[in-house]
KEGUDREN-255251 format. One line per 8 residues: their letters; for each residue x, z, y of N, C-alpha, C, O. Coordinates in steps of 0.05 Angstrom, whole numbers, padded with zeros to 5 digits. Example, Ala and Ser with C-alpha at 12.3 -4.5 7.8 and 13.67 -1.06 7.14 Angstrom:
# KEGUDREN-255251
AS = 00264:00156:-00114:00246:00156:-00090:00264:00156:-00066:00285:00169:-00066 ~ 00257:00142:-00045:00273:00143:-00021:00258:00157:00001:00268:00161:00023
***
This chain:
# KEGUDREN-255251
XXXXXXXX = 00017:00000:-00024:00000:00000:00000:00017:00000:00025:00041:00007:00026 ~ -00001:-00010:00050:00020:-00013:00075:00020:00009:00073:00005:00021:00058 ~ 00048:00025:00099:00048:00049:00104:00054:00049:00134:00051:00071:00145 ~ 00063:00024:00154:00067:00024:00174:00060:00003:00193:00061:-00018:00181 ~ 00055:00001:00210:00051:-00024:00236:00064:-00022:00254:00073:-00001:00262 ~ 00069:-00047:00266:00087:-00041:00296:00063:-00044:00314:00047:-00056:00299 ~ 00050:-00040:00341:00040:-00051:00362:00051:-00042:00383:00054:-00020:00395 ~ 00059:-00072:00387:00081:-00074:00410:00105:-00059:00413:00113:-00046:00433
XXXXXXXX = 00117:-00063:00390:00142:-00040:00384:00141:-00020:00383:00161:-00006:00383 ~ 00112:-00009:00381:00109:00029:00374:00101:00012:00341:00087:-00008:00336 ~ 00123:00035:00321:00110:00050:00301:00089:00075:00294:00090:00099:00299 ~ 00065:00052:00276:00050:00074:00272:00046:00073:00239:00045:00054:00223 ~ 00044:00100:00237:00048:00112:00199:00010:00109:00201:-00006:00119:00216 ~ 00007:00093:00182:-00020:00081:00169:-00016:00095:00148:00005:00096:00136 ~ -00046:00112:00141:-00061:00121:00117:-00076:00106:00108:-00079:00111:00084 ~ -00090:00086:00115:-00102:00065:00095:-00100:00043:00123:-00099:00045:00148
XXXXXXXX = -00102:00020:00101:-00093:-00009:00105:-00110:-00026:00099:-00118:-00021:00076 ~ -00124:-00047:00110:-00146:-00072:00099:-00128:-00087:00116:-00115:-00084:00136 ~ -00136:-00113:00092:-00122:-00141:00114:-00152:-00161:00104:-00158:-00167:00081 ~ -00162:-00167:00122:-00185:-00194:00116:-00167:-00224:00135:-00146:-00224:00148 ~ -00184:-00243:00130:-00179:-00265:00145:-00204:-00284:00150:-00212:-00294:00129 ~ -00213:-00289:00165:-00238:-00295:00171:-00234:-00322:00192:-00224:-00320:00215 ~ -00245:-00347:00181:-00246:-00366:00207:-00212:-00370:00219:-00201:-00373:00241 ~ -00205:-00369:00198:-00166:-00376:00204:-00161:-00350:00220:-00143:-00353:00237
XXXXXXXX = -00170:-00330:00217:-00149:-00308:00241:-00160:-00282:00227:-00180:-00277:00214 ~ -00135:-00268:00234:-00125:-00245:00213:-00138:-00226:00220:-00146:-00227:00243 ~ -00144:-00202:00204:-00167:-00181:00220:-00148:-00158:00198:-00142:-00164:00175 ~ -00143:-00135:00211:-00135:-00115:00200:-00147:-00083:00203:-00155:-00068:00221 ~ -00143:-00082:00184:-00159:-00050:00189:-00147:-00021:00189:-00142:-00017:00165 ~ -00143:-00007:00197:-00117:00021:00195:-00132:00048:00206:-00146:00047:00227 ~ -00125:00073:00189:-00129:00094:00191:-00108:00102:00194:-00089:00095:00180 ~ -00106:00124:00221:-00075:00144:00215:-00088:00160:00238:-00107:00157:00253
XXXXXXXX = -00059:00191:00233:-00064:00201:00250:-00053:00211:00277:-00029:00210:00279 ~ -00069:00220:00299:-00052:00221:00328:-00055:00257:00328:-00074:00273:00326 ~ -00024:00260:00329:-00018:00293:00336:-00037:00298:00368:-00044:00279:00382 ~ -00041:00324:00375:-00039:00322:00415:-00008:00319:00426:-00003:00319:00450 ~ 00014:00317:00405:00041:00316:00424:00033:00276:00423:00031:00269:00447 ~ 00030:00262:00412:00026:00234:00408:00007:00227:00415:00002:00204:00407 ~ -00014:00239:00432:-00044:00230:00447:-00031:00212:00472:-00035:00188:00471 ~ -00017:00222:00493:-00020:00203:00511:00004:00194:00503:00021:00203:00518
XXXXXXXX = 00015:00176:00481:00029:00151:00480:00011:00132:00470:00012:00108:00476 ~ -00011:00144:00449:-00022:00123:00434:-00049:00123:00455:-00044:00104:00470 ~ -00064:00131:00460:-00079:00130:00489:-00074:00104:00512:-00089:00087:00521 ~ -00046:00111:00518:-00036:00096:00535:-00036:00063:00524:-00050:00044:00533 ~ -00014:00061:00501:-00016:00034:00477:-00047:00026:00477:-00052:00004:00488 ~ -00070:00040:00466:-00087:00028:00467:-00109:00015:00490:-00130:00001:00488 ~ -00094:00027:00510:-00118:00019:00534:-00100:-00014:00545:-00110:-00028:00562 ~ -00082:-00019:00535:-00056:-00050:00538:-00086:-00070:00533:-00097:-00084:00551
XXXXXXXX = -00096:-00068:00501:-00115:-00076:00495:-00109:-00107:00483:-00127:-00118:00470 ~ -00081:-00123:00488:-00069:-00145:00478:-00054:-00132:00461:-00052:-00109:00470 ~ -00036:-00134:00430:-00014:-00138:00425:-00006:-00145:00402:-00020:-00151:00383 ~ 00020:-00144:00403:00033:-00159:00387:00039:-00140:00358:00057:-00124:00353 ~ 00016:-00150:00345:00022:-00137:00318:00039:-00145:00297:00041:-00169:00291 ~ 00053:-00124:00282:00072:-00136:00268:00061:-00113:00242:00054:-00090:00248 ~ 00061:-00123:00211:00063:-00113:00191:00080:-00115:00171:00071:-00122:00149 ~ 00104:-00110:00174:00129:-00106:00166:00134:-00111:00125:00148:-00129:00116
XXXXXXXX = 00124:-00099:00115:00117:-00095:00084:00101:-00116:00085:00107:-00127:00064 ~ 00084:-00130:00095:00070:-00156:00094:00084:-00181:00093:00081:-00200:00077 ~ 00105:-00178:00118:00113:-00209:00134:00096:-00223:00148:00093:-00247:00150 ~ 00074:-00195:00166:00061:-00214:00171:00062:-00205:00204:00069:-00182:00209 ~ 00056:-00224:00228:00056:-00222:00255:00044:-00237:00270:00051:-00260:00274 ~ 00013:-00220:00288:00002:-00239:00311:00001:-00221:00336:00013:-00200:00340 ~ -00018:-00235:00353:-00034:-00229:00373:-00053:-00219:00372:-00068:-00233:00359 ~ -00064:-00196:00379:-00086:-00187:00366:-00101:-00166:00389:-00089:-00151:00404
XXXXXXXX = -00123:-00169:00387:-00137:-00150:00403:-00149:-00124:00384:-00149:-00122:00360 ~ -00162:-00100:00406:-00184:-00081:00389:-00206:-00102:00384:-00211:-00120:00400 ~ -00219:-00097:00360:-00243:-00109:00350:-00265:-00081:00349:-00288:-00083:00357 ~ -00253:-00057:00339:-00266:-00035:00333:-00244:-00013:00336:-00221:-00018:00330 ~ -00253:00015:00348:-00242:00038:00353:-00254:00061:00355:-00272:00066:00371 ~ -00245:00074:00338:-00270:00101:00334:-00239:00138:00336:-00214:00139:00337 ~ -00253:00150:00335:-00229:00175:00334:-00248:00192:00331:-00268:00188:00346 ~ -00249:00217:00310:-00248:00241:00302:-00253:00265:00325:-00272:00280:00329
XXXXXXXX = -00234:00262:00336:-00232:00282:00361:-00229:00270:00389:-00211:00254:00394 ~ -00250:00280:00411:-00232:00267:00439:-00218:00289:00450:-00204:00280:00469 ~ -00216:00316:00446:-00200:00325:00465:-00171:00339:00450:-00165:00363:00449 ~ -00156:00316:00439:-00127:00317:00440:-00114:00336:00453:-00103:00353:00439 ~ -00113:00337:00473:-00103:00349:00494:-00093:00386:00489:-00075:00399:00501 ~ -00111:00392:00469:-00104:00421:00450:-00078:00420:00445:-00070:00397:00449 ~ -00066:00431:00439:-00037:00430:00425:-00047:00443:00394:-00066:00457:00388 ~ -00028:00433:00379:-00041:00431:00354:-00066:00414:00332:-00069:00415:00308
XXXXXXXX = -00081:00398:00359:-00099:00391:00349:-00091:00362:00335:-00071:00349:00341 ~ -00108:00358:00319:-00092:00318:00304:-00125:00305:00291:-00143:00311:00276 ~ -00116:00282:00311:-00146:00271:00315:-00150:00242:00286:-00129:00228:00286 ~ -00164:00235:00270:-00161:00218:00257:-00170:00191:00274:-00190:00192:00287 ~ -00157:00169:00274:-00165:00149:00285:-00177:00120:00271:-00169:00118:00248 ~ -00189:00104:00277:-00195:00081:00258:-00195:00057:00277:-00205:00056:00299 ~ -00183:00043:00268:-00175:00018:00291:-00182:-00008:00274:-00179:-00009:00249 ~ -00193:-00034:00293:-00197:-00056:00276:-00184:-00076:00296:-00194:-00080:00319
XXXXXX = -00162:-00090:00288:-00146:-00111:00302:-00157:-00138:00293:-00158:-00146:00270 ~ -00163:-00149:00311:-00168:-00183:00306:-00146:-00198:00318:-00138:-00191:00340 ~ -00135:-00220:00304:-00117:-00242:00319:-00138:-00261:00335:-00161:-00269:00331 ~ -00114:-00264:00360:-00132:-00279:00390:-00105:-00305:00388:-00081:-00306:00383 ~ -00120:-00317:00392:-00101:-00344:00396:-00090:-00350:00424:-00109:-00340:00437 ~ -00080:-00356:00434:-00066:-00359:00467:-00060:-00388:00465:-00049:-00400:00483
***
């Protein structure tokens, strides 16, 4: 199983992995989790809202937008707290 993604040169450690392909363009699916010390990096990464995904153990690399985004917890901001996240990347063609 995957265990990692790049977006936009941040590594992120994936707990579960889907890869579909739909209409020629790649759609990925990933669970992992955001500590509150890792809320406002991945916060920040996701509000970019373009990027350049890379799946390393795949060989595989696009352009990709959010399709879907959901999170467990919104207020990070606890120390200690670790929010589960669920993200759905679609490839965008340019």
């Amino acid at each position: 199983m995957t265990k990692e993604i790049l977006l936009n040169d941040k590594l992120i450690h994936v707990e579960n992995y889907k890869e579909e392909t739909g209409n020629g363009l790649h759609n990925i699916i990933i669970d992992f989790k955001v500590t509150s010390e890792d809320y406002h990096d991945i916060a920040t990464l996701l509000y970019e809202g373009i990027f350049d995904v890379k799946v390393p153990e795949r060989g595989l690399a696009f352009r990709g937008k959010i399709k879907e985004y959901s999170t467990s917890i919104t207020n990070l901001y606890e120390k200690g707290n670790v929010g589960d996240y669920h993200l759905s990347l679609i490839e965008v063609r340019m």
